[in-house]
C-alpha positions as CSV (number, residue, x, y, z in Angstrom):
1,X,-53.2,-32.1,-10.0
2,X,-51.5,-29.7,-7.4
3,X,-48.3,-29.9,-7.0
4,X,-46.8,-28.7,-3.6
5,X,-44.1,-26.3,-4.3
6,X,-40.4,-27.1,-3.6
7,X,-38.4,-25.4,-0.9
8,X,-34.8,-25.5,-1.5
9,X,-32.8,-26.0,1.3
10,X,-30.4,-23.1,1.9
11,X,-26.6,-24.3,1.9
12,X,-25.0,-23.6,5.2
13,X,-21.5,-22.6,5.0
14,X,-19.8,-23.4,8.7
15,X,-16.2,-22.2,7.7
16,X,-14.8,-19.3,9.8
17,X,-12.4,-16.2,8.1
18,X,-9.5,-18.1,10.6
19,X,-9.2,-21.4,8.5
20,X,-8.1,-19.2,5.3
21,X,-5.1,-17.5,8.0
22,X,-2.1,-19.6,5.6
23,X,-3.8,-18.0,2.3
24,X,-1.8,-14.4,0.7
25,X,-4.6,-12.0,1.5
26,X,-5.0,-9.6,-1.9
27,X,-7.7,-7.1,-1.3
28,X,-10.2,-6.8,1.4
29,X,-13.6,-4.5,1.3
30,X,-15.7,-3.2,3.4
31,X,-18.7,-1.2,2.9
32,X,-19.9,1.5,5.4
33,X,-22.5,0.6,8.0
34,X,-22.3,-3.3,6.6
35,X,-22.1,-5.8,9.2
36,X,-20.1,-8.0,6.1
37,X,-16.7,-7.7,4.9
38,X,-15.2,-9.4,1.5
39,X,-11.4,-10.4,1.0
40,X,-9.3,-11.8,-2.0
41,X,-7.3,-14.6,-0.8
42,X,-5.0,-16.2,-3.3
43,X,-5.5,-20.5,-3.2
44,X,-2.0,-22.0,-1.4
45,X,-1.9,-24.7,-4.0
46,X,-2.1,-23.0,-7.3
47,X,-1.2,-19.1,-7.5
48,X,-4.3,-19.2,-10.8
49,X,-6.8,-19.3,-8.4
50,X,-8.3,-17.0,-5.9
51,X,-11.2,-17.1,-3.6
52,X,-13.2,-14.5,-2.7
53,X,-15.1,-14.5,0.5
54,X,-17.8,-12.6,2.4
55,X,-18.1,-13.0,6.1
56,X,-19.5,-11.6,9.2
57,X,-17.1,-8.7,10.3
58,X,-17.6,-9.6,14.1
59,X,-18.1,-13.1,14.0
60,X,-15.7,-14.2,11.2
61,X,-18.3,-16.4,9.9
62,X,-18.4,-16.9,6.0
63,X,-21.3,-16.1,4.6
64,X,-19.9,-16.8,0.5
65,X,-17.1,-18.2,-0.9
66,X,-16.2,-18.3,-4.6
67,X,-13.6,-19.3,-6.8
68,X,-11.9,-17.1,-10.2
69,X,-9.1,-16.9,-11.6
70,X,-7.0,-14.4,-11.5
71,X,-7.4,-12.5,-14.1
72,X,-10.6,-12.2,-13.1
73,X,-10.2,-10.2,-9.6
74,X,-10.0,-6.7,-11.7
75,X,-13.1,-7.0,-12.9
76,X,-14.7,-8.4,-9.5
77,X,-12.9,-5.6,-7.8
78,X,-14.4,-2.9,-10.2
79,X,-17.5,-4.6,-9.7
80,X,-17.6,-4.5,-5.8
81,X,-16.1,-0.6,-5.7
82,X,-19.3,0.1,-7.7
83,X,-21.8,-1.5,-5.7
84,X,-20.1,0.5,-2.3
85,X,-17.1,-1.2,-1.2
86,X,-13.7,0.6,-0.1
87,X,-10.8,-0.9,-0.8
88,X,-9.0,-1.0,2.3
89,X,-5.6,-3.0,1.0
């Protein structure tokens, strides 16, 4: 028989860029004529970790937030620089 097809439910993130204000900002991109901007924030309680996040550039609203280590954020960073982004700090 049929089978109706199943619509995933899109996770809503309802953070804001202003809770993450305590975190050691690394890096932050932007990308020109983006209404997005994506920063490096290291984690407060352990110094391995670090959280990148997209958000609106007006609105502060995150949009994605992952978790690497951090000797991962080279390659991310390459990775970003080559899809646009400028390295701002």
């Amino acid at each position: 028989m049929y089978k109706k097809p199943v619509i995933k439910e899109k996770k809503e993130i309802s953070e804001n860029i202003k809770d993450y204000s305590k975190h050691k900002q690394l890096y932050l991109l932007t990308k020109s004529h983006s209404t997005q901007t994506t920063v490096f924030v290291e984690d407060i309680n352990d110094s391995w970790f670090v959280y990148v996040i997209t958000y609106r550039t007006k609105s502060g609203v995150i949009t994605d937030i992952s978790m690497i280590i951090k000797s991962d954020c080279d390659t991310r960073l390459r990775h970003l620089i080559s899809l646009g982004h400028e390295l701002k700090k």
